[in-house]
C-alpha positions as CSV (number, residue, x, y, z in Angstrom):
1,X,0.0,0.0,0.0
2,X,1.3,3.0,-1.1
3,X,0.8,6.6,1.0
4,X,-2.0,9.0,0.6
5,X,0.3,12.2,-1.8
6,X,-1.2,15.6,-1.2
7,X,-1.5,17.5,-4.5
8,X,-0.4,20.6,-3.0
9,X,3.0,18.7,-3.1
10,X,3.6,18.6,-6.7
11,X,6.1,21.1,-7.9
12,X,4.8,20.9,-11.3
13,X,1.9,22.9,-11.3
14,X,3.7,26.2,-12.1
15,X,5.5,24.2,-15.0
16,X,4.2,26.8,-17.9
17,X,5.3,24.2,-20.8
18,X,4.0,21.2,-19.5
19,X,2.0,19.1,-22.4
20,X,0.6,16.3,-20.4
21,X,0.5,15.1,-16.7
22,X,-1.1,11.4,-16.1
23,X,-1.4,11.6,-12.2
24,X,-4.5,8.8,-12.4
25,X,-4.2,6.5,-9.2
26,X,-1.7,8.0,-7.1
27,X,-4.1,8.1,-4.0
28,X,-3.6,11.8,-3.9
29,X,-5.5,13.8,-1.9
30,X,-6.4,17.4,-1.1
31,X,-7.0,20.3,-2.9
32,X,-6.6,20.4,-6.7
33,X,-4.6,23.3,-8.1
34,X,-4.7,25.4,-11.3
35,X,-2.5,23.7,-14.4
36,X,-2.3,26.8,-15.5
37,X,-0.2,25.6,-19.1
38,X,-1.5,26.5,-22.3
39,X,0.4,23.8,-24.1
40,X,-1.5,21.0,-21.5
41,X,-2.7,19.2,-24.1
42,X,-3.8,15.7,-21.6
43,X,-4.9,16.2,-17.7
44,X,-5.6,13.2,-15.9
45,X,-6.7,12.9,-12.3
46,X,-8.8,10.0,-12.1
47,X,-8.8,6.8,-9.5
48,X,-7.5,9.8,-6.8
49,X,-8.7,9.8,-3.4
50,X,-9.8,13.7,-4.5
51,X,-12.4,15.1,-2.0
52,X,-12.8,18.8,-2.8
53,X,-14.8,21.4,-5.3
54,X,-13.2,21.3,-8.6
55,X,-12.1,24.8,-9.3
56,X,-12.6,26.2,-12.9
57,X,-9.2,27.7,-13.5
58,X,-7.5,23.6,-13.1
59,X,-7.0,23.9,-16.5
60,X,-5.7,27.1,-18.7
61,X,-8.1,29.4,-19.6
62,X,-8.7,28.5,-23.5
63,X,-7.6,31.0,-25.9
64,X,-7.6,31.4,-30.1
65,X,-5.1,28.9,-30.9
66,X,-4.9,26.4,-28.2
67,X,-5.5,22.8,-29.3
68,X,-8.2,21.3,-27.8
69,X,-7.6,18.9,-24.6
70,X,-8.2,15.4,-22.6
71,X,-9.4,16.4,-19.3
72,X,-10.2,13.6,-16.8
73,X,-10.9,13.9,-13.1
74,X,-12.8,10.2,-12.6
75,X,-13.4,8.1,-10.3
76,X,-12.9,10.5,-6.8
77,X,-15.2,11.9,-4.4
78,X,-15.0,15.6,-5.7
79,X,-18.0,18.1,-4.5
80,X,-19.6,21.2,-5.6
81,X,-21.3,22.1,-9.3
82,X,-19.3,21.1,-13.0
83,X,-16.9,24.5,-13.4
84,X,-17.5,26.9,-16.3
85,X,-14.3,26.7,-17.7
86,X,-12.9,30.1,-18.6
87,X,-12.3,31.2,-22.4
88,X,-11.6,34.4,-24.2
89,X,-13.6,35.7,-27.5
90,X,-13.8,33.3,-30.4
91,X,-12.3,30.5,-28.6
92,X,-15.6,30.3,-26.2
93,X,-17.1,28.8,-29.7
94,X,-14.3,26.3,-30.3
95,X,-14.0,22.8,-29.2
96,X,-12.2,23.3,-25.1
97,X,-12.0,19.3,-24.7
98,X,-11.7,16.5,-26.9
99,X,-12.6,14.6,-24.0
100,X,-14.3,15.7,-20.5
101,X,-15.0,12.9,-18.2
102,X,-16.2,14.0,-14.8
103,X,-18.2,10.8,-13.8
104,X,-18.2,8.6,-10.5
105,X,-17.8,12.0,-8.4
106,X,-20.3,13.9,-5.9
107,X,-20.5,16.2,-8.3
108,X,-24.0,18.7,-7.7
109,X,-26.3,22.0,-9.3
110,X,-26.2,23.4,-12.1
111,X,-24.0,21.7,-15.8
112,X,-23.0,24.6,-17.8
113,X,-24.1,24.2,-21.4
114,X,-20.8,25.4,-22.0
115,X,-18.9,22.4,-20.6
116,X,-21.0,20.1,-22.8
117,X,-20.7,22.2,-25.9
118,X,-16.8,22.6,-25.7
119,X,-16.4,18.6,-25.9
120,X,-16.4,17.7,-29.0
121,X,-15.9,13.3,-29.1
122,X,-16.7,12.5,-24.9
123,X,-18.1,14.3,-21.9
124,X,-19.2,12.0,-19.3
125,X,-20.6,12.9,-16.2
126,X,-22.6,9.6,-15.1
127,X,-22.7,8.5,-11.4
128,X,-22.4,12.1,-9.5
129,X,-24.5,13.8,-6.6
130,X,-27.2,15.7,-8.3
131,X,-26.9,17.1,-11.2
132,X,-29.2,19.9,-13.3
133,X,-29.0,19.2,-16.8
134,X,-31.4,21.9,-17.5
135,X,-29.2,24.0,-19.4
136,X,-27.5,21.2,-21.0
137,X,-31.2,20.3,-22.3
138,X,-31.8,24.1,-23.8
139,X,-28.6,23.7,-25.4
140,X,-29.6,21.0,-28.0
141,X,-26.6,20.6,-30.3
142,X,-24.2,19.9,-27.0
143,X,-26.7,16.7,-26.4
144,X,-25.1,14.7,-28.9
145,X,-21.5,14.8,-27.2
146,X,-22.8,14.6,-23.5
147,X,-23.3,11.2,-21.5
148,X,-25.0,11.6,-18.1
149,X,-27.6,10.2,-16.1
150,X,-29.1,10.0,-12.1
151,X,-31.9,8.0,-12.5
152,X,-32.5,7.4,-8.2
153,X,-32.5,11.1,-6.9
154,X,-35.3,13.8,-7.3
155,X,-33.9,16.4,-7.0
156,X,-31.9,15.4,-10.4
157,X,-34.1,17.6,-12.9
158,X,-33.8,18.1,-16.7
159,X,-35.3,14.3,-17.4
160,X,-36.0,13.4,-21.3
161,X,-36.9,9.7,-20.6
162,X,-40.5,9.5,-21.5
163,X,-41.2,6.1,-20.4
164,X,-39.9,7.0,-17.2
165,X,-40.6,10.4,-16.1
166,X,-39.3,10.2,-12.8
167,X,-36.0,9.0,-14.4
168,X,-33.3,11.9,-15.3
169,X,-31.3,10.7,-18.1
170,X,-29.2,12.2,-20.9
171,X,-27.3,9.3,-22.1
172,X,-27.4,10.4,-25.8
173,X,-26.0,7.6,-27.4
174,X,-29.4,5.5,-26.4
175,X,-31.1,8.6,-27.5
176,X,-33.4,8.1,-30.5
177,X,-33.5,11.6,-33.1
């Protein structure tokens, strides 16, 4: 068994031209910092023992000419709502993450449309808390790239499944057109 890391440890986070980190199951633990590198081009935090909010500037804010990103944060225990992550001018209508997976957290309120719309092949945010996809649902053309569902919780709002209307589910790739 290896010892619980706190991510306020790693000296890397001020690294400017990092390109990709891979810290998935290092047991760390703690808050989660800002990667504040615009060439980050891969992010993974997943299988981490991660308890916190996540904050919105953990990755660069996105500006014209950045390529889009992988951004994982699986598999922990992190609270609060889905971030809006930050971008400036024409970049808020370009594709932020190639792929955004956010899923088996505690993860509650509100899903920006934006976080949905910026993922262009996977965003995933199954098996959290409570989430309002209410936003993601008035924002039809992200539907198509976002999978997410909490079909046991009322307080989960935004359902589309007519056969179950007490059901919230946006798992798109079951969706029929």
């Amino acid at each position: 068994s290896f010892p619980t890391r706190r991510s306020s440890d790693l000296a890397l986070l001020s690294n400017t031209n990092l390109q990709q980190l891979n810290l998935d199951f290092n047991s760390l633990s703690g808050s989660i910092g800002s990667f504040a590198s615009e060439e980050l081009n891969l992010l993974k935090l997943s299988s981490n023992q991660f308890s916190v909010s996540l904050p919105a500037d953990v990755v660069a804010t996105f500006r014209p000419g950045m390529k889009p990103m992988i951004f994982s944060a699986q598999r922990n225990q992190l609270s609060g709502p889905v971030p809006n992550f930050p971008c400036l001018g024409d970049a808020c209508r370009q594709e932020r993450f190639s792929v955004l997976r956010l899923n088996d957290n505690q993860l509650s309120g509100v899903v920006p449309a934006s976080a949905a719309a910026q993922a262009s092949h996977i965003c995933d945010l199954k098996n959290n808390a409570c989430l309002d996809f209410s936003a993601l649902l008035a924002a039809e053309p992200s539907l198509a790239r976002c999978s997410a569902s909490n079909t046991e919780r009322p307080c989960c709002i935004g359902h589309r499944d007519d056969a179950a209307p007490d059901r919230t589910n946006l798992n798109t790739k079951d969706r029929k057109s």
